[in-house]
Kinemage of the C-alpha trace (Angstrom):
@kinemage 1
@onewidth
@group {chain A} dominant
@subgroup {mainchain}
@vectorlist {calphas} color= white
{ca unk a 1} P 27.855 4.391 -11.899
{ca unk a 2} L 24.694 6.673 -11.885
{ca unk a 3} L 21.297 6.104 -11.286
{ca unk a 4} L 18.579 7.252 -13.113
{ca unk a 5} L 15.456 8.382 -11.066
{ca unk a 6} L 12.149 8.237 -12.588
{ca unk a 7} L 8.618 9.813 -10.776
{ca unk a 8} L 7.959 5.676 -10.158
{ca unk a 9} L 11.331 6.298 -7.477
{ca unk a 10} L 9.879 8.938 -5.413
{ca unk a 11} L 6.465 7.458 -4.769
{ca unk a 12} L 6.957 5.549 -0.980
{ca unk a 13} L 6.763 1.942 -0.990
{ca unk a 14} L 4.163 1.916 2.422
{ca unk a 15} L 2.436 4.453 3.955
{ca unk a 16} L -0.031 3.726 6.562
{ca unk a 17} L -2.477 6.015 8.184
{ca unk a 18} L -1.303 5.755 12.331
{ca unk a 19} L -2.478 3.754 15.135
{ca unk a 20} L -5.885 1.567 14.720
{ca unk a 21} L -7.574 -0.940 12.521
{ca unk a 22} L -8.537 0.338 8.846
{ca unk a 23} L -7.672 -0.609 5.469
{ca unk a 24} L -5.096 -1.236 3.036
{ca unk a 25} L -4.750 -1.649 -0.185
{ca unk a 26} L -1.691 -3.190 -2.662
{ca unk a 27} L -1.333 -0.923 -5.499
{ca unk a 28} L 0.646 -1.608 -8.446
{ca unk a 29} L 2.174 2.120 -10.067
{ca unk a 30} L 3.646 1.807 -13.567
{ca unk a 31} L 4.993 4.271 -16.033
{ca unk a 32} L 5.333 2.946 -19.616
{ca unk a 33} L 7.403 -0.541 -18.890
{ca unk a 34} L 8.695 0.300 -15.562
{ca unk a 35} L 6.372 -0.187 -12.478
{ca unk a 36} L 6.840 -1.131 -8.969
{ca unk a 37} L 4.658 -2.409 -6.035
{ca unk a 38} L 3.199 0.378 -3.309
{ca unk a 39} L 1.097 -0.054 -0.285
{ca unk a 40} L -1.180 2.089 1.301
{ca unk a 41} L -3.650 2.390 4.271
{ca unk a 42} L -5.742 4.830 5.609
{ca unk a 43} L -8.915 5.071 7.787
{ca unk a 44} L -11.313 5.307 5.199
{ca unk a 45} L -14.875 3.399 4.407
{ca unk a 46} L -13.864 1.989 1.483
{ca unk a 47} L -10.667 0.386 0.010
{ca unk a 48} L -11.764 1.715 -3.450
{ca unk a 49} L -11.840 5.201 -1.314
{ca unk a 50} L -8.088 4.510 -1.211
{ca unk a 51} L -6.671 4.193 -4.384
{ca unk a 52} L -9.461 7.087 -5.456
{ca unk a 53} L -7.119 9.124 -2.539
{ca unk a 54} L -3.557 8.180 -4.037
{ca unk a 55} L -4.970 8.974 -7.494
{ca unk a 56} L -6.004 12.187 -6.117
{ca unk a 57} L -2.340 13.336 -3.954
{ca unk a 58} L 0.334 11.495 -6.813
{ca unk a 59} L 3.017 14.105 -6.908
{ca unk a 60} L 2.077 16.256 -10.166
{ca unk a 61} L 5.177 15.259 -11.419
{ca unk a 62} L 4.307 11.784 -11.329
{ca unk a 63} L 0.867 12.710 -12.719
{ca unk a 64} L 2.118 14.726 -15.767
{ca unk a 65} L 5.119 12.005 -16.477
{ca unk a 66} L 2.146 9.530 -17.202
{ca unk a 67} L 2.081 7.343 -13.577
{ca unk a 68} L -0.536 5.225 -13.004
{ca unk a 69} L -2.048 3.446 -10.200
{ca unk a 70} L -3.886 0.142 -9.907
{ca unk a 71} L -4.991 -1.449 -7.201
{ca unk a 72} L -4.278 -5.595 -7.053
{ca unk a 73} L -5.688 -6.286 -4.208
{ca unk a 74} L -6.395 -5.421 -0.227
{ca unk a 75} L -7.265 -5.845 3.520
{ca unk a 76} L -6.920 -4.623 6.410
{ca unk a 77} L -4.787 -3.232 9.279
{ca unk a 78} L -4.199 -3.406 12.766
{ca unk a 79} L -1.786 -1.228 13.966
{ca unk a 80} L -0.831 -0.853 17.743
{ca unk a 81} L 2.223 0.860 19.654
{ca unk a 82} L 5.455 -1.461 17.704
{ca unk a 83} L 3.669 -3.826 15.726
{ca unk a 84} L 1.455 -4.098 12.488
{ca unk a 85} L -0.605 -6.996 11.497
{ca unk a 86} L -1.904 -7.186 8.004
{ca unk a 87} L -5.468 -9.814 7.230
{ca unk a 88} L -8.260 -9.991 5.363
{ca unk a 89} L -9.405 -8.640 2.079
{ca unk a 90} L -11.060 -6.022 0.031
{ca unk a 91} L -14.730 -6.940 -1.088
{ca unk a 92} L -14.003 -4.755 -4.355
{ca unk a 93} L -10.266 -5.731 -5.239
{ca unk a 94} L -9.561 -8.970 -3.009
{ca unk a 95} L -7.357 -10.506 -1.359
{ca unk a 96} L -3.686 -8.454 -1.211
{ca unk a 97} L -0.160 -9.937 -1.382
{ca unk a 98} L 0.034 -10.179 2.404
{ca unk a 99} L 2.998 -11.453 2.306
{ca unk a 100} L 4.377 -8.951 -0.248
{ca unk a 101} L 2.994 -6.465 2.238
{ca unk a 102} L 4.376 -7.191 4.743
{ca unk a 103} L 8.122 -6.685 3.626
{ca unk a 104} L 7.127 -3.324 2.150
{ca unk a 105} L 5.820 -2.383 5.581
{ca unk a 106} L 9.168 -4.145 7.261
{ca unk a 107} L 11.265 -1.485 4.819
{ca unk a 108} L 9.650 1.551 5.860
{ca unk a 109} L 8.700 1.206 9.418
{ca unk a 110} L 11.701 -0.757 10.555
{ca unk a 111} L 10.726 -0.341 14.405
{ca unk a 112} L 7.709 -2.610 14.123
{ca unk a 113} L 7.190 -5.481 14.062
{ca unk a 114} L 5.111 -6.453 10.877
{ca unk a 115} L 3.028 -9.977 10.537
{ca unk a 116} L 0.183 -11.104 8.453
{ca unk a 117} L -2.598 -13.427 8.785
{ca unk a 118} L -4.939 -15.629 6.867
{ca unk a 119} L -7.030 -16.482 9.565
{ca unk a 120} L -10.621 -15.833 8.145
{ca unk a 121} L -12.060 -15.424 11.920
{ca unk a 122} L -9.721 -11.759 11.442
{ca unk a 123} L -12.089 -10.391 9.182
């Protein structure tokens, strides 16, 4: 049985910026009916600063097949040596799927360990 790859399949599901605390952002990449669930964070003042970021560096492919990007929601990042903890929210978007984040973040760095937290005293 063969697959069928669309642009949506080559776009990571998580890429983070490195070590540190800066934000994230859940972003939501469709093509016609077909879409699928990204994250991305990156040390940057604004989430909105983000997405405007992925919108700019989406593989031309992706751009010319008709991808788009939309973000559902944010936070932030703290990211040490092994581990990755995922709280708060974007003042623009809101609140991201933690949760959601998380095992997007689990997939593609598999030799941290990734959390999340709703503590508001994080923020």
């Amino acid at each position: 049985m063969s697959t069928v790859s669309t642009p949506l399949d080559a776009l990571p599901e998580a890429a983070l910026h490195g070590v540190g605390i800066y934000k994230y952002i859940v972003l939501e990449a469709s093509l016609g009916d077909a879409s699928r669930i990204l994250v991305r964070g990156r040390d940057l003042p604004y989430h909105a600063d983000i997405l405007d970021a992925e919108r700019r560096l989406l593989d031309p492919v992706a751009r010319a097949a008709g991808v788009r990007l939309r973000c559902t929601g944010g936070g932030r990042v703290k990211r040490a040596e092994g581990s990755i903890l995922v709280y708060g929210y974007s003042m623009a978007f809101g609140r991201g799927d933690h949760a959601h984040a998380v095992e997007l973040l689990q997939r593609a760095y598999p030799g941290e360990a990734c959390t999340f937290s709703s503590d508001p005293e994080l923020y």
